[in-house]
N, CA, C and O atoms as a GROMACS GRO file, in nm:
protein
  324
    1UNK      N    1  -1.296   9.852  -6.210
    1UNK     CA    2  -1.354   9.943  -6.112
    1UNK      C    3  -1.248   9.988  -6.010
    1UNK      O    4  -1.235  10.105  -5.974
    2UNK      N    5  -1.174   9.883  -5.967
    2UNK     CA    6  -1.054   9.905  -5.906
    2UNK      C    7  -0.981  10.063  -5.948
    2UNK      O    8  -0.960  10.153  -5.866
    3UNK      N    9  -0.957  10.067  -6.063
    3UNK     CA   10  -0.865  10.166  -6.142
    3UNK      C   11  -0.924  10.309  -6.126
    3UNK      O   12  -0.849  10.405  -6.108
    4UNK      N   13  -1.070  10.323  -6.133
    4UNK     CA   14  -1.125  10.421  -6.133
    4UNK      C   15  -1.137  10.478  -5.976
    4UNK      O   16  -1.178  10.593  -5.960
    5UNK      N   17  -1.113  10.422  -5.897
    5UNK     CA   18  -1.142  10.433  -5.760
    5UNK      C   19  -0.987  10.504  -5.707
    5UNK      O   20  -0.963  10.585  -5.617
    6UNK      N   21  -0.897  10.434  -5.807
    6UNK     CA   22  -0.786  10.499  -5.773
    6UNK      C   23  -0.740  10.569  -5.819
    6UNK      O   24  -0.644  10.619  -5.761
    7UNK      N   25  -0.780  10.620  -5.960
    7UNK     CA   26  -0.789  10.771  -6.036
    7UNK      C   27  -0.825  10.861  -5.942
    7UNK      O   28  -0.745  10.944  -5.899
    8UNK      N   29  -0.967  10.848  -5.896
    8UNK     CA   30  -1.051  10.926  -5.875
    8UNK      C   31  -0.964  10.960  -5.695
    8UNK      O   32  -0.924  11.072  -5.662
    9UNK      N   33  -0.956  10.861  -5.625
    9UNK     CA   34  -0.873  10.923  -5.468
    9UNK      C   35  -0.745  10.978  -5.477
    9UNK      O   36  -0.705  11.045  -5.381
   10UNK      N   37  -0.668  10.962  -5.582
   10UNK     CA   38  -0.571  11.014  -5.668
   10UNK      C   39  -0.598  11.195  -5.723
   10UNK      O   40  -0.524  11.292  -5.700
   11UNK      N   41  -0.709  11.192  -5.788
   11UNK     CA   42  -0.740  11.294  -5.850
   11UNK      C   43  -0.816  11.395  -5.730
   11UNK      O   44  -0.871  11.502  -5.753
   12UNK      N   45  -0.804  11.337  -5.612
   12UNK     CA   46  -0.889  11.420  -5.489
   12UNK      C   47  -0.747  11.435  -5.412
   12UNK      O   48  -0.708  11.551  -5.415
   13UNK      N   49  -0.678  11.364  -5.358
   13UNK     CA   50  -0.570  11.406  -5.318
   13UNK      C   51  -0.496  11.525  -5.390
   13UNK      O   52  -0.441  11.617  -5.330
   14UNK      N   53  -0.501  11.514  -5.498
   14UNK     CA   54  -0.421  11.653  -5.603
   14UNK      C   55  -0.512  11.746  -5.569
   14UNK      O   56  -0.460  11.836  -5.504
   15UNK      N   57  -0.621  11.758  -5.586
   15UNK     CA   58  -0.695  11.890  -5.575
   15UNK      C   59  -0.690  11.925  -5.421
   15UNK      O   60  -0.657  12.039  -5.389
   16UNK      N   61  -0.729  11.810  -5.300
   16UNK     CA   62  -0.691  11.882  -5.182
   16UNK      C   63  -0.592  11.968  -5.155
   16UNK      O   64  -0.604  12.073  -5.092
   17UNK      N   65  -0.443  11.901  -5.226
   17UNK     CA   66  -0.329  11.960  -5.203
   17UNK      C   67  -0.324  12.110  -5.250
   17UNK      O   68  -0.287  12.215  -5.195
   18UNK      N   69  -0.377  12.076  -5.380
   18UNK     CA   70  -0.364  12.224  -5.451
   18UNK      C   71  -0.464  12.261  -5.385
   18UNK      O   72  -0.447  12.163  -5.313
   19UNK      N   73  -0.586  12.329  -5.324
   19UNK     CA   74  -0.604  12.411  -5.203
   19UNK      C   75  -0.613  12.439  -5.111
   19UNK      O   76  -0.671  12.531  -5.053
   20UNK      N   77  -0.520  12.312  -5.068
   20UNK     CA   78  -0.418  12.394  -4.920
   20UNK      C   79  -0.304  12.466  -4.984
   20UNK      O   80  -0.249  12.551  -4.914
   21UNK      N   81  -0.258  12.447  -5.108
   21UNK     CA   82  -0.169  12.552  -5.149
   21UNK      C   83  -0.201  12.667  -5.192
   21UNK      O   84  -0.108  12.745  -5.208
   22UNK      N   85  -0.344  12.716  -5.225
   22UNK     CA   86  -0.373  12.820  -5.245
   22UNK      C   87  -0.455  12.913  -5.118
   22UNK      O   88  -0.487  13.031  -5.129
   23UNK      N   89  -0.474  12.837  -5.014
   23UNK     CA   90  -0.502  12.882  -4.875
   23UNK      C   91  -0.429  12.912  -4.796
   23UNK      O   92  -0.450  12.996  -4.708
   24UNK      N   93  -0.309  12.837  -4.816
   24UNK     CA   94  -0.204  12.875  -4.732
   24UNK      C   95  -0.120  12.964  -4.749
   24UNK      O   96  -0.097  13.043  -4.657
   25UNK      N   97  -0.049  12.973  -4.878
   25UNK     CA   98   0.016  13.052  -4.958
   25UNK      C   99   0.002  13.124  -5.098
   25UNK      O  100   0.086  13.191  -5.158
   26UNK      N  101  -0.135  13.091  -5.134
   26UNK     CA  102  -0.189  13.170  -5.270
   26UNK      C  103  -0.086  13.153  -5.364
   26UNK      O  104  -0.020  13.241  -5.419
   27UNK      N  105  -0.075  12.974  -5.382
   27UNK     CA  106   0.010  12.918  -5.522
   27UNK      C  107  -0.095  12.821  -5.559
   27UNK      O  108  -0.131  12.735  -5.478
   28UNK      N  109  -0.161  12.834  -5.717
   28UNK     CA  110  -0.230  12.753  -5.721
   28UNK      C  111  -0.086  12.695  -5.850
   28UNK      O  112  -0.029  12.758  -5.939
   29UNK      N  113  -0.068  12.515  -5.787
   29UNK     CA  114  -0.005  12.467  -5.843
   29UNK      C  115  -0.014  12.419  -5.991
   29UNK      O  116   0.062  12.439  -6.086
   30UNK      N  117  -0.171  12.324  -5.975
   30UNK     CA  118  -0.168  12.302  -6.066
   30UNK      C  119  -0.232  12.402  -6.161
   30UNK      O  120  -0.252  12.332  -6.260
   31UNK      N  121  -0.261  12.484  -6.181
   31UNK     CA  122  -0.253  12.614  -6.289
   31UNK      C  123  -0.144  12.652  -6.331
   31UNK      O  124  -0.130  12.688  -6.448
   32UNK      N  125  -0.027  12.652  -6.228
   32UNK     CA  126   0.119  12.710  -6.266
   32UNK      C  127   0.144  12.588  -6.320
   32UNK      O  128   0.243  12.614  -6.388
   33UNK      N  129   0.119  12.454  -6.341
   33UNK     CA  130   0.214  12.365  -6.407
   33UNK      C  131   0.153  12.345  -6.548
   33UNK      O  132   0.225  12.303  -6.638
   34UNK      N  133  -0.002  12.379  -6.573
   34UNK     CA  134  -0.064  12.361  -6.684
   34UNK      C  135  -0.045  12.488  -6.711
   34UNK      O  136  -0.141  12.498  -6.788
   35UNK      N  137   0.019  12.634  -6.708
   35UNK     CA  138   0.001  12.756  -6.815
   35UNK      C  139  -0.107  12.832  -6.744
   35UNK      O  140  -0.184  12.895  -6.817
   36UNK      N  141  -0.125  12.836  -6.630
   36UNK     CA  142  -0.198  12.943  -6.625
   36UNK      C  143  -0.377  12.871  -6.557
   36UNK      O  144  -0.414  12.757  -6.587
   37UNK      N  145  -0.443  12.945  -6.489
   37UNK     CA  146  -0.518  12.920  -6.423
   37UNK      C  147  -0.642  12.870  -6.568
   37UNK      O  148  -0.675  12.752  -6.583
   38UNK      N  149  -0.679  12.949  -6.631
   38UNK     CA  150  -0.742  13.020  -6.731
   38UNK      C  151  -0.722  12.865  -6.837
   38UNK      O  152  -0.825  12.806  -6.869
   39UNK      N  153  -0.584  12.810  -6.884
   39UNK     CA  154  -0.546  12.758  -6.996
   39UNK      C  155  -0.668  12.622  -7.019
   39UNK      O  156  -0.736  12.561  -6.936
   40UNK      N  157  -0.663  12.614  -7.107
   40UNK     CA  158  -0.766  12.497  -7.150
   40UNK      C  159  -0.711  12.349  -7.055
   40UNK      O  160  -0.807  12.275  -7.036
   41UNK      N  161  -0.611  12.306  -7.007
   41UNK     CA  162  -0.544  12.175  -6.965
   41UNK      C  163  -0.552  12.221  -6.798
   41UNK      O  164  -0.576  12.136  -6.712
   42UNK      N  165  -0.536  12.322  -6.773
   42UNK     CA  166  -0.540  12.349  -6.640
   42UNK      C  167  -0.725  12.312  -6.590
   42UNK      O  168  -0.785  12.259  -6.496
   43UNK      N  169  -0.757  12.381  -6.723
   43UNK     CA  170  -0.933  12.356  -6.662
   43UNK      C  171  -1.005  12.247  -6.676
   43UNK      O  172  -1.120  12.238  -6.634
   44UNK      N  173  -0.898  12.087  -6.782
   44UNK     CA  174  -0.952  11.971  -6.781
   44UNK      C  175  -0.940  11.935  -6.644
   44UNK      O  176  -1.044  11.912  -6.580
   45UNK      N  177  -0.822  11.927  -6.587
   45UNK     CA  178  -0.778  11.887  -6.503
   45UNK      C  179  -0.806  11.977  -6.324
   45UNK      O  180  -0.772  11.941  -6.211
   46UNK      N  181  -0.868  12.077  -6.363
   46UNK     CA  182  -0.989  12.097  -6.220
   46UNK      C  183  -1.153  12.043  -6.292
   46UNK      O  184  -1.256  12.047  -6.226
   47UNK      N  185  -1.150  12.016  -6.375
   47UNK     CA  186  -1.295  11.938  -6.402
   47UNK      C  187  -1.294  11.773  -6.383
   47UNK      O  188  -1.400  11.717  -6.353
   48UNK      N  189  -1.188  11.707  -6.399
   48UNK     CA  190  -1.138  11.583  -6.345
   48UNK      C  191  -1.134  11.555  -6.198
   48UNK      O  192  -1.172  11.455  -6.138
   49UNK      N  193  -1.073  11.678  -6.148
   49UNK     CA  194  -1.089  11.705  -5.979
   49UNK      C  195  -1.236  11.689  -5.953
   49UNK      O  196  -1.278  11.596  -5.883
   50UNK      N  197  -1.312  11.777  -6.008
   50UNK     CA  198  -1.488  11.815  -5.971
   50UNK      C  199  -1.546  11.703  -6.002
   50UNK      O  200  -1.662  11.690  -5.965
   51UNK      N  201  -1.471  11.571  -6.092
   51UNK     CA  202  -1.599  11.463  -6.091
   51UNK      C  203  -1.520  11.372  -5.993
   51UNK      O  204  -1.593  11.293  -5.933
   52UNK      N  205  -1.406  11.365  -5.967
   52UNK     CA  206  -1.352  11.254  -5.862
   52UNK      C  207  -1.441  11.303  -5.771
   52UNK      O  208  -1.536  11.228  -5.747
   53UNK      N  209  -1.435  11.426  -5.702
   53UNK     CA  210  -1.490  11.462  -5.565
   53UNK      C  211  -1.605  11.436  -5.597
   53UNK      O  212  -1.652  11.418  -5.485
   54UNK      N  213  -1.707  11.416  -5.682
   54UNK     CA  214  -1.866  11.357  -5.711
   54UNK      C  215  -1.859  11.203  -5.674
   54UNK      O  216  -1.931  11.144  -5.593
   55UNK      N  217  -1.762  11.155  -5.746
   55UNK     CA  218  -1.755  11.002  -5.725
   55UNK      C  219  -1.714  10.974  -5.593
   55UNK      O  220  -1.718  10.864  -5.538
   56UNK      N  221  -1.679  11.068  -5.552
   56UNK     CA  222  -1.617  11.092  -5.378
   56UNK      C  223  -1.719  11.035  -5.283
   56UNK      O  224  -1.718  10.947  -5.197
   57UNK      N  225  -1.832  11.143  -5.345
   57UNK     CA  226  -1.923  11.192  -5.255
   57UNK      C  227  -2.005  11.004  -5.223
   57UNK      O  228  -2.045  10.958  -5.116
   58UNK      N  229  -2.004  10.937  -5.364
   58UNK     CA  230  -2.071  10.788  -5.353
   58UNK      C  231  -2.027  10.738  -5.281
   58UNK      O  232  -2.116  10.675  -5.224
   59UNK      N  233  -1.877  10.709  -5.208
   59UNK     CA  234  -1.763  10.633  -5.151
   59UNK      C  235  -1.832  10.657  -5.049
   59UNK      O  236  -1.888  10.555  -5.009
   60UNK      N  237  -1.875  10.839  -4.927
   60UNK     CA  238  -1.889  10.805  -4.852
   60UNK      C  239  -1.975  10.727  -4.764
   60UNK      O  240  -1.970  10.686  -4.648
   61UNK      N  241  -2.074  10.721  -4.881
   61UNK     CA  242  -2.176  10.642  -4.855
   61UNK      C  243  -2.170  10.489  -4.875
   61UNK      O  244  -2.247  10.422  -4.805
   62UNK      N  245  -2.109  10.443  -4.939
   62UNK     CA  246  -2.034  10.298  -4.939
   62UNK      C  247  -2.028  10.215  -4.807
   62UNK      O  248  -2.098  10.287  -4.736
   63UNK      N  249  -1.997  10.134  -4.745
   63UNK     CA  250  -1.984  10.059  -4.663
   63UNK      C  251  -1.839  10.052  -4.634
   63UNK      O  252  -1.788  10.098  -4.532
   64UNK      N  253  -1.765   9.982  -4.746
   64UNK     CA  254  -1.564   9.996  -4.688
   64UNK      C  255  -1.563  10.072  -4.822
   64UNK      O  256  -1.487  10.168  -4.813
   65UNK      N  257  -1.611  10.064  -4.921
   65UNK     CA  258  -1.523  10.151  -5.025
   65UNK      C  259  -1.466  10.096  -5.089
   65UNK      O  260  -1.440  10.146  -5.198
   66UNK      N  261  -1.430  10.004  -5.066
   66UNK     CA  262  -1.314   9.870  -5.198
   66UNK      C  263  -1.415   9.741  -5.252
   66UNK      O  264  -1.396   9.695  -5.364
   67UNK      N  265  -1.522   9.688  -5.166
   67UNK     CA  266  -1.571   9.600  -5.263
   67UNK      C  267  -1.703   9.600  -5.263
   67UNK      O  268  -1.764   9.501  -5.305
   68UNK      N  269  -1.778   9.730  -5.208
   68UNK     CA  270  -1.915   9.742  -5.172
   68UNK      C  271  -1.988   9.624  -5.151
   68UNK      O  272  -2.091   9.575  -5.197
   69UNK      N  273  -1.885   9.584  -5.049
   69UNK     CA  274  -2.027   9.486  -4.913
   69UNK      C  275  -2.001   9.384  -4.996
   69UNK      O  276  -2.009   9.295  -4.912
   70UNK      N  277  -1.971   9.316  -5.114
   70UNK     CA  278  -2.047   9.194  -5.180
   70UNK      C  279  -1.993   9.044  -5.085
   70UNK      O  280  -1.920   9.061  -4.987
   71UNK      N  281  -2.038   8.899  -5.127
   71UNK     CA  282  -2.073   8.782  -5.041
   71UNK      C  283  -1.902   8.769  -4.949
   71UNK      O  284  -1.885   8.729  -4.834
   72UNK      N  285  -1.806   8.811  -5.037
   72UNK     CA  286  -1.672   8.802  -5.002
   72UNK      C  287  -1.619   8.950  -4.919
   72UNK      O  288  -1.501   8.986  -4.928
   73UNK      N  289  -1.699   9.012  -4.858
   73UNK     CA  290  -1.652   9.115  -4.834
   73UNK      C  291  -1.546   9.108  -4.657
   73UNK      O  292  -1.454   9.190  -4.644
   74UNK      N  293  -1.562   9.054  -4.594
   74UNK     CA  294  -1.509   9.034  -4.459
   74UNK      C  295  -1.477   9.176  -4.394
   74UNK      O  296  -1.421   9.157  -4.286
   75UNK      N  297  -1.490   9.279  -4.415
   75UNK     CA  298  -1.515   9.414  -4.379
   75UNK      C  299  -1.567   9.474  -4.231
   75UNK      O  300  -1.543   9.576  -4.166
   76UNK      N  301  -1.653   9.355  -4.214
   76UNK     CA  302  -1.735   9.354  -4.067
   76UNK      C  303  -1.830   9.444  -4.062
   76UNK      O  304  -1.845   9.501  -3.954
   77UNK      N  305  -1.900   9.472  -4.150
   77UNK     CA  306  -1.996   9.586  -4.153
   77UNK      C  307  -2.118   9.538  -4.106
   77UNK      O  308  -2.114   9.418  -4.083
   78UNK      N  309  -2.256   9.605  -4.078
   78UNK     CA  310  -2.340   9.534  -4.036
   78UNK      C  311  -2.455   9.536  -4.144
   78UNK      O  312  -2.558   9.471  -4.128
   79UNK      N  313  -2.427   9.625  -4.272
   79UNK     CA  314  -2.456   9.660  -4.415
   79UNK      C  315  -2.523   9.449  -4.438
   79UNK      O  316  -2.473   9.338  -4.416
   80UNK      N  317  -2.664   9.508  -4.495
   80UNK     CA  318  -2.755   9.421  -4.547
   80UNK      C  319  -2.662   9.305  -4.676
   80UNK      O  320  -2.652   9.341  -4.793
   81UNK      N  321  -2.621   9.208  -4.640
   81UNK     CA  322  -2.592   9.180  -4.773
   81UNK      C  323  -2.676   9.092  -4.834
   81UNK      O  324  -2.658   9.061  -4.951
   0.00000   0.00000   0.00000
């Protein structure tokens, strides 16, 4: 679970970046590094973006985000355990 958590804040950091690069300066990166906005690898990889930011959306609702609250959590939350 670890791994996926860090795909996924991984795979949100890239897409933030790439649109502040296309807001700021109208370079969308990762399209120019996969062939083109359009290319089949460019569009796995903004659909990889679109489910990290889903899995995103669970995190913020999470408590810390790394071990959801469980008996070992020391986090200090006030979250029901």
């Amino acid at each position: 679970m670890k791994a996926v958590r860090f795909i996924s804040m991984l795979l949100m950091v890239v897409g933030s970046l790439n649109w502040g690069l296309v807001g700021f300066f109208q370079y969308d990166l990762v399209g120019d590094f996969f062939g083109g906005m359009s290319s089949g690898m460019a569009r796995f990889i903004f659909g990889l973006v679109g489910v990290a930011g889903l899995y995103g959306i669970g995190l913020l609702f999470n408590c810390c985000g790394r071990c959801h609250c469980g008996p070992h959590c020391g986090c200090g939350c006030k979250k029901e355990k």
